[in-house]
Every structure is written in structure tokens, then in C-alpha cells.
C-alpha positions in Angstrom: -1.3 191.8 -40.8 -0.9 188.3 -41.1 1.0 185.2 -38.8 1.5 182.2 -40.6 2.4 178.7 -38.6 3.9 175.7 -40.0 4.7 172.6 -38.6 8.1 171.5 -40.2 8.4 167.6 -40.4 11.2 167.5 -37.5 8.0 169.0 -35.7 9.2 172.6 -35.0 6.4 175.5 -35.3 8.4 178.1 -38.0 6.1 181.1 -37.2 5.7 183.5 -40.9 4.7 187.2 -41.2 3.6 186.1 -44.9 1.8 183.6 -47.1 4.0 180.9 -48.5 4.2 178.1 -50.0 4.0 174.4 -48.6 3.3 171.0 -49.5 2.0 170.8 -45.2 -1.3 172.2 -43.5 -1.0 175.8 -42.2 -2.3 178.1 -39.9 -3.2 181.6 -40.3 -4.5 184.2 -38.1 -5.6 187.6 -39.7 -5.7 190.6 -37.6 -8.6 192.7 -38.5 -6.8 196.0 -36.8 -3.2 197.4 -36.0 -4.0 196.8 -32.1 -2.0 194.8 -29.5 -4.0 191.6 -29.4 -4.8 191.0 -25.2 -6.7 188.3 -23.5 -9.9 190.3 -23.5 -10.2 191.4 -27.5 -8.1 188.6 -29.2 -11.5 186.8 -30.1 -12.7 190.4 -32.2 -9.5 191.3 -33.5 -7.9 187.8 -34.4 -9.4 185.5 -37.6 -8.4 182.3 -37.6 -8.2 179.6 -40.1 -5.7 176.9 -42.0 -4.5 176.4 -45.6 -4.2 173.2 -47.6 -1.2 172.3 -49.6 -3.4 172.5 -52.3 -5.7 175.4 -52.0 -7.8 175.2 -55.9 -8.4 171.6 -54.3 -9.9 172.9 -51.2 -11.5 176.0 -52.9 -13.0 173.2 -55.3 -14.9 171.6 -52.2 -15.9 174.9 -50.5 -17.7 176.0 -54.1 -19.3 172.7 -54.1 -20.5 171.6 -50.9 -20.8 175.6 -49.6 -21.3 178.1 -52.2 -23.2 176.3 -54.9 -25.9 174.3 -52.5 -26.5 177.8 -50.2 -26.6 180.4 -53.1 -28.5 178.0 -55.5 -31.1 177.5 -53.1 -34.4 178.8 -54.1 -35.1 179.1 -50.3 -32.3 181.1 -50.2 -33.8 183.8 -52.4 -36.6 185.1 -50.8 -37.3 188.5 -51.2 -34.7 189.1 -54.2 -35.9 190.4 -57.2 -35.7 187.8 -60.1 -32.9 189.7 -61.9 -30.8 189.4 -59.1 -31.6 185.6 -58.0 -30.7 184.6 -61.9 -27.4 186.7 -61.9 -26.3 185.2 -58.7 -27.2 182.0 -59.5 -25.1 182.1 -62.6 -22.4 183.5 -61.1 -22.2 181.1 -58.6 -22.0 178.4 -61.4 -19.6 180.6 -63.6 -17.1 180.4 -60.4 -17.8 176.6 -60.5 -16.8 176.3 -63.8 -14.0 178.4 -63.8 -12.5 176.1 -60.7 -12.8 173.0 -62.3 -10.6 174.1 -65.7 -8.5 175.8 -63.3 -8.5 172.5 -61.4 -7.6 170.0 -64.9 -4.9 172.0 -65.6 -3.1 171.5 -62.4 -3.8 168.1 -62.4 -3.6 167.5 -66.0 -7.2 166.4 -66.7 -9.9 167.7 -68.3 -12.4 168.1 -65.7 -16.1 168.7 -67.4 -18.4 170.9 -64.9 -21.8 170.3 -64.8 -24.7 172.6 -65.9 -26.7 174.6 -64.0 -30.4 173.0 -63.2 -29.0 169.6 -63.6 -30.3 168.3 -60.7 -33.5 169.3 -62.4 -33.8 167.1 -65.3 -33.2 163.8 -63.4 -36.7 164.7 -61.9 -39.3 162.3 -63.5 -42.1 165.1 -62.8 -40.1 168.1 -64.1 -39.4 166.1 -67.6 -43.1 165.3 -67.5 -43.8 169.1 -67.9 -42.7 170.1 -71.6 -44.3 173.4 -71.3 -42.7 174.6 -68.7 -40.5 178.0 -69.1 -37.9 176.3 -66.7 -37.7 173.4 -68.9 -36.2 175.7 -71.9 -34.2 177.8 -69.3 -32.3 174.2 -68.4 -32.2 173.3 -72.1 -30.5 176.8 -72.8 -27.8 176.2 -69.6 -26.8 172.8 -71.2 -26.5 174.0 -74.7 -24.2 176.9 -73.4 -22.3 174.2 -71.2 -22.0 171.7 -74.1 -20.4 174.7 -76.2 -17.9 174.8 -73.0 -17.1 171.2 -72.8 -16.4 171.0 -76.8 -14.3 173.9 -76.5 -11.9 172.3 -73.6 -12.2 168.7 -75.6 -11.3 169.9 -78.8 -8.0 171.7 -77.2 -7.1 168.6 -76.2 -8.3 166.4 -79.2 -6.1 168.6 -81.4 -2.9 168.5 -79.6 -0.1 166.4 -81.1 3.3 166.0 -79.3 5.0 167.1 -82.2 3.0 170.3 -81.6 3.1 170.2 -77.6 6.9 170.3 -77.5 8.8 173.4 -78.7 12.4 171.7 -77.8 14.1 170.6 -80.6 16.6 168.8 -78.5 13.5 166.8 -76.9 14.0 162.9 -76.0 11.7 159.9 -76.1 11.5 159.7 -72.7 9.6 163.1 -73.1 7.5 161.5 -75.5 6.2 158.7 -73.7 6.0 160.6 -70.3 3.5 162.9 -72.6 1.3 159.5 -74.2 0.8 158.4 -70.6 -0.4 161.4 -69.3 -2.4 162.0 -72.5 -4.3 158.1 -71.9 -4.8 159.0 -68.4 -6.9 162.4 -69.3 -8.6 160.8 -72.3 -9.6 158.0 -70.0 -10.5 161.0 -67.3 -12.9 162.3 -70.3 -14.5 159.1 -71.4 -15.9 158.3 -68.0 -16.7 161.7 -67.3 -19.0 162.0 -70.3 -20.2 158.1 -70.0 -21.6 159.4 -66.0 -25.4 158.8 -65.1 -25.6 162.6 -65.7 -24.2 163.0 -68.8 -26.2 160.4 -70.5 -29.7 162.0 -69.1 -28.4 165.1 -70.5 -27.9 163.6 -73.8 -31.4 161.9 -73.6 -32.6 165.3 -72.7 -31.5 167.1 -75.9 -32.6 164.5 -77.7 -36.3 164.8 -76.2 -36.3 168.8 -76.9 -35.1 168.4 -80.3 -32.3 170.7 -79.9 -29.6 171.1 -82.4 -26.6 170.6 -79.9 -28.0 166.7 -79.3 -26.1 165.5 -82.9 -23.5 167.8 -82.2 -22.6 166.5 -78.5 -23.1 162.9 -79.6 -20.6 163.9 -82.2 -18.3 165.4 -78.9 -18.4 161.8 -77.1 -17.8 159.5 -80.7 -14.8 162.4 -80.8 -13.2 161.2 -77.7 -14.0 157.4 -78.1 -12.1 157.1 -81.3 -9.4 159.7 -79.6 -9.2 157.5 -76.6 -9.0 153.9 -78.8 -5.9 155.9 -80.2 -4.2 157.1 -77.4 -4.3 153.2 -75.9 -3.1 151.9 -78.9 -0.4 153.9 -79.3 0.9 154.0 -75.3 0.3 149.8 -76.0 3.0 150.0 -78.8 5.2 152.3 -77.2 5.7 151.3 -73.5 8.3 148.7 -74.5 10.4 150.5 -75.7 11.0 152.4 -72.2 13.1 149.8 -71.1 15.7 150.2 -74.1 15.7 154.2 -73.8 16.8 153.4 -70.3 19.7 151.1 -71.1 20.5 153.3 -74.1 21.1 156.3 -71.4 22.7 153.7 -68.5 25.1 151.9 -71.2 29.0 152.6 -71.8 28.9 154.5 -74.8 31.5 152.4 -76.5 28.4 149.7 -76.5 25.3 152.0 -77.3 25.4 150.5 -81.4 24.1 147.3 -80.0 21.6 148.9 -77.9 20.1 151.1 -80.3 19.9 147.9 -83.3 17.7 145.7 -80.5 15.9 149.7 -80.6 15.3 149.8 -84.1 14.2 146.4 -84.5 11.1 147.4 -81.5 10.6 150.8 -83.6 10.1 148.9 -86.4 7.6 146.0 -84.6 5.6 148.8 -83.1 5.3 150.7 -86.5 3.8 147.4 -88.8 1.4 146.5 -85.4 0.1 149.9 -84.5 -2.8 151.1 -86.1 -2.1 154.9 -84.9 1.1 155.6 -85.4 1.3 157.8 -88.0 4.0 159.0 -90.7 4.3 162.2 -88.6 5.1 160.9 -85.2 7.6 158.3 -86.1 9.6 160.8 -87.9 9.7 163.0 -84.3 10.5 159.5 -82.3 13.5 159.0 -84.7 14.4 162.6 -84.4 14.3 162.2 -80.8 16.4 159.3 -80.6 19.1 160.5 -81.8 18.6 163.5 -79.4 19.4 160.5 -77.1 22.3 159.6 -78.9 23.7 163.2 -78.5 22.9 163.7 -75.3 24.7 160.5 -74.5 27.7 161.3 -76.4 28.3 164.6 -75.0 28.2 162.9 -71.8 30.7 160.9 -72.8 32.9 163.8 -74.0 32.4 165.6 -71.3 32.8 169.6 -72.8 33.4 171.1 -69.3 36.9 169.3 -69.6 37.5 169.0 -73.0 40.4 171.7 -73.3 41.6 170.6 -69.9 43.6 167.7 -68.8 44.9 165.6 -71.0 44.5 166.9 -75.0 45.2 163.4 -76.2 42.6 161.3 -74.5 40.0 163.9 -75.1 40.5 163.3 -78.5 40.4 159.9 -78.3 37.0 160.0 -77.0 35.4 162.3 -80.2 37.6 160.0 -82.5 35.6 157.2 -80.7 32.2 159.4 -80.8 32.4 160.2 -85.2 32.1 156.1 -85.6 29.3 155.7 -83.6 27.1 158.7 -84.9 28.2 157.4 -88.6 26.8 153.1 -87.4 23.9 154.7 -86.3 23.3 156.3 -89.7 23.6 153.5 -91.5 21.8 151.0 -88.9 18.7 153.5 -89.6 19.2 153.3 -93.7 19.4 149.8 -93.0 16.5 149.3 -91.1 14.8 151.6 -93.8 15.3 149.5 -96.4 13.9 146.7 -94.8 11.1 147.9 -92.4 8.7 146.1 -95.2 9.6 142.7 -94.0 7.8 143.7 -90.4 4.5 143.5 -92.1 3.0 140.3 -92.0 -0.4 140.0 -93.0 -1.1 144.1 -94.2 0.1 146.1 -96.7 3.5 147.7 -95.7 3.9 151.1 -95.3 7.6 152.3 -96.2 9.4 155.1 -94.6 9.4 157.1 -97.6 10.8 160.9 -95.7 13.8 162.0 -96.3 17.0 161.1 -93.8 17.3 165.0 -93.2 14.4 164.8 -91.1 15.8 162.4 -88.7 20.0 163.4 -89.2 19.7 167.0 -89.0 21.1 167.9 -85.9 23.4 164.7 -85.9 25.5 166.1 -89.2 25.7 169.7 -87.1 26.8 167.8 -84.1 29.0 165.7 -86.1 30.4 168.5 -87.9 31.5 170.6 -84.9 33.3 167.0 -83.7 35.1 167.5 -86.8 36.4 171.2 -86.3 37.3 170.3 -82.9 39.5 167.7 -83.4 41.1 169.5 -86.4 42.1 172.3 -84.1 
């Protein structure tokens, strides 16, 4: 049996016979037996204790400043044979490991743990002693953590939006929302792997001669180049937030105008950037006019558009079939001429096919057609 106290923010104590969840502290008290708790047994029967909103966070710092230090402890492992003092120690570290990925993926970082025996190799006297059997055993736990940290980095590395989002009906505002978050875990990784530690674990590998030194020098050039991409890209495509906004805020009878000032910027960002490939300005187009529809069914309105009056709903598709056919032609348009945006490189022409970028706009602007028919 469990009671569960929260402190609501009008401060009233809501009392809980369960766990739930909360973004405020709680308090818990377990009771170890189905006995009526009295003033003489309530300090044997009763377990007390609080929850943080975020418990991974909290379990995070129990595993490291608890769990790791106590069971890691050589000290600590007196009288165990050496079969058990390795398996709990590599357990212990296992857990670790597990909490941090567990960890990035709430917070949407990459979090890199550390290897077992780290602490080790940052002793001057330990790296003196090459022949030492513990030397190979903390050259075997970085290997098996560098295989780890390529595995989660190469997830990452090989994620493209186009690939991250399943909805076809996606916006650019989902699209920039993803590049931020992307820089801000490719920074997360670059420091991570540029830390004091890391480098002495490179300069370790490199000193035994093992065959993961090449490899994870390989790992951090990896995310250096992936990181100079990411910056470069969220560089191009940050001002453009500002007319996906007014596109969505605008009366729809003056959204043309909006979206030429938009394809003039999508055209400045694609002869400056040095990233931006074929493939992704292809989805950007595709998603604006996502934005387009979404903006004209707002304008529509479906929920009333067989009630009220028949006449002024039609009026508003009649007004609706222009707009989708300017915006076709303002892309052709700025198609034809997206070579005159390159200055001082050699252009590089939007040679796809309009399908690419129309496809849902003809289906949309075909069922207009039926419906105003009938």
C-alpha cells in the first residue's frame, strides 16, 4: 500500500492511494505491512521518501554519486570472489549506461557515458605501467564503449528530416523546430567528445596501438563535419521563420504576396548555403505548400461549408482555386530564374519535377473543383 502527497500550486495537500504523475515534488510513504499504522510502530511499518518531477533525472544522480562510487569501490569488495567483484562492477556500469541513453532521449541529446576504469588512465603512474593486466582490461572497456558511442552517433548522423517525419501533410515550421533541436544535440556531442576525458581516452588508444584509435578519430571528424552542417543550414534557414509566421497570421486574400517575399528567401538561402541539398529543398517546397493548404482550409472553413449560406461558401473556394494556381506559377517562375541567385559559384538549377512539390495541391485543388460543381 501506498499514500501519495502532493502540494497543488494553490497550496492544498491532495492525498493519492497511487503513483501519478506530476511536474511538482512528491511524497510517498510505503507501508511494509497491512497493519494499522499507531504512534508506537509507524517508524517499522512506514517508508518514507519523495519523487522528483523528473525521476530518470534523479535516478541519473543516485547511479552516479551512490551506486557507481560505493559498488565500484575496490574497498568495497573485500572478501568477494573476483568473478563476482567483475560482474558487479559491470553491472553497475551497464545500469549507468543504460540511464544516460535513456536520459538523451528524454531530453533529446545524445548523452555519451563514460567507460569503466576511466578514472584510471588519467593516473600518470598507472599509464607508466604498460605491462600491467589492468591496463588491457581498461583498453578492452573503452573499445567496447567506443563501439557504444558510434552506435548512438551514427543513429543520429544518419537521420535526415525527410526520413524523421512520416507526415506527409508536415509544415516548415516542423522542419525548422527539427534543425534547432538537431544543432543543439550535435553541439551537445561535439563538446562531449572534445572533454578532458575524451581526449586522454583518445591519446590512450593511440599509445596501446589499438585498432579502435583510427576508427574513433574517425567518430569525432564524423560529428565535426555533421555539426559544421547542421549550423550552416539552421544559419540559412532561421529567417525564413518570420515569413512562415505571417504566411499562417495573414488574410488569405493576401497570402500571394507573402509567399513571393518566401520564395525570393528560399531561393537566397539555396545559392548561399553550402548544405542544403537537392533532397531537402524539394521537402521544404513540399512543405510549404502544406502551409498553403492548411491555410486555405482555414479559410474555407469545412465544418460549415454545407451550412449557412451556399453562396458565400462558394465564393470563398472560387477565391481559394486562384491562389493555389499564382502559387504555381510564382514557383515555375522562380524556377526559371533561381540561376540569377548565384553570384560568384556555379548555379545549381532545380532540375525535379513540379510533381514533387504540387502533388497534394492538384488533389486538393481538384476536390475544390467537385465541390463547387455540386
Amino acid at each position: 500500500m501506498v499514500l501519495v502527497l502532493q502540494l497543488t500550486p494553490a497550496g492544498v495537500l491532495v492525498p493519492y492511494l497511487e503513483i501519478t504523475q506530476s511536474k511538482r515534488k512528491q511524497t510517498y510513504f510505503l507501508k511494509r505491512k497491512p497493519q494499522k499504522v499507531t504512534e508506537d510502530n509507524y517508524k517499522d511499518l512506514l517508508i518514507p521518501g519523495d519523487m522528483a518531477p523528473n525521476p530518470i533525472e534523479e535516478l541519473a544522480v543516485l547511479e552516479e554519486d551512490a551506486y557507481v562510487p560505493i559498488l565500484s569501490n575496490p574497498k568495497n569488495h573485500v572478501g568477494w570472489p573476483e568473478v563476482v567483484r567483475k560482474d558487479v562492477k559491470k553491472q553497475v556500469y551497464d545500469l549507468r549506461s543504460l540511464i544516460w541513453q535513456v536520459k538523451g532521449k528524454i531530453t533529446g541529446q545524445t548523452l555519451l557515458p563514460m567507460p569503466m576504469g576511466i578514472e584510471e588512465i588519467l593516473d600518470q603512474q598507472f599509464n607508466s605501467k604498460l605491462e600491467s593486466p589492468k591496463l588491457l582490461q581498461v583498453k578492452n572497456n573503452i573499445e567496447e564503449i567506443v563501439i557504444k558511442w558510434a552506435t548512438q552517433i551514427n543513429e543520429i548522423l544518419n537521420v535526415e528530416f525527410s526520413k524523421f517525419s512520416t507526415n506527409e501533410k508536415e509544415i516548415p515550421v516542423s522542419e525548422l523546430v527539427y534543425w534547432n533541436m538537431r544543432l543543439k544535440n550535435m553541439e551537445s556531442l561535439y563538446y562531449q567528445l572534445k572533454d578532458p576525458k575524451v581526449r586522454q581516452m583518445d591519446l590512450f588508444l593511440e599509445k596501446m596501438e589499438s585498432p579502435y584509435s583510427v576508427y574513433f578519430k574517425n567518430l569525432v571528424k564524423n560529428v565535426t563535419a555533421s555539426l559544421l552542417e547542421t549550423r550552416d543550414i539552421n544559419l540559412y534557414l532561421k529567417p525564413l521563420e518570420m515569413y512562415f509566421n505571417e504566411i499562417e497570421n495573414v488574410e488569405f486574400r493576401d497570402i500571394i504576396w507573402k509567399l513571393k517575399l518566401l520564395f525570393h528567401c528560399v531561393c537566397l538561402m539555396w545559392s548561399n548555403s553550402k548544405y542544403y541539398s537537392m533532397e531537402r529543398i524539394i521537402a521544404l517546397l513540399r512543405e510549404i505548400s502544406n502551409l498553403l493548404i492548411s491555410q486555405a482550409v482555414k479559410h474555407i472553413n469545412p465544418s460549415t461549408l454545407f451550412e449557412g449560406d451556399i453562396e458565400d461558401n462558394k465564393a470563398k473556394i472560387a477565391e481559394v482555386i486562384p491562389t493555389l494556381n499564382s502559387y504555381q506559377e510564382l514557383f515555375r517562375s522562380y524556377k526559371e530564374k533561381v540561376e540569377t541567385y548565384f553570384k560568384s559559384q556555379e548555379p545549381i538549377l532545380w532540375t525535379f519535377h513540379e510533381k514533387l512539390v504540387f502533388e497534394r495541391i492538384h488533389m486538393f485543388e481538384k476536390r475544390l473543383k467537385e465541390i463547387e460543381v455540386c
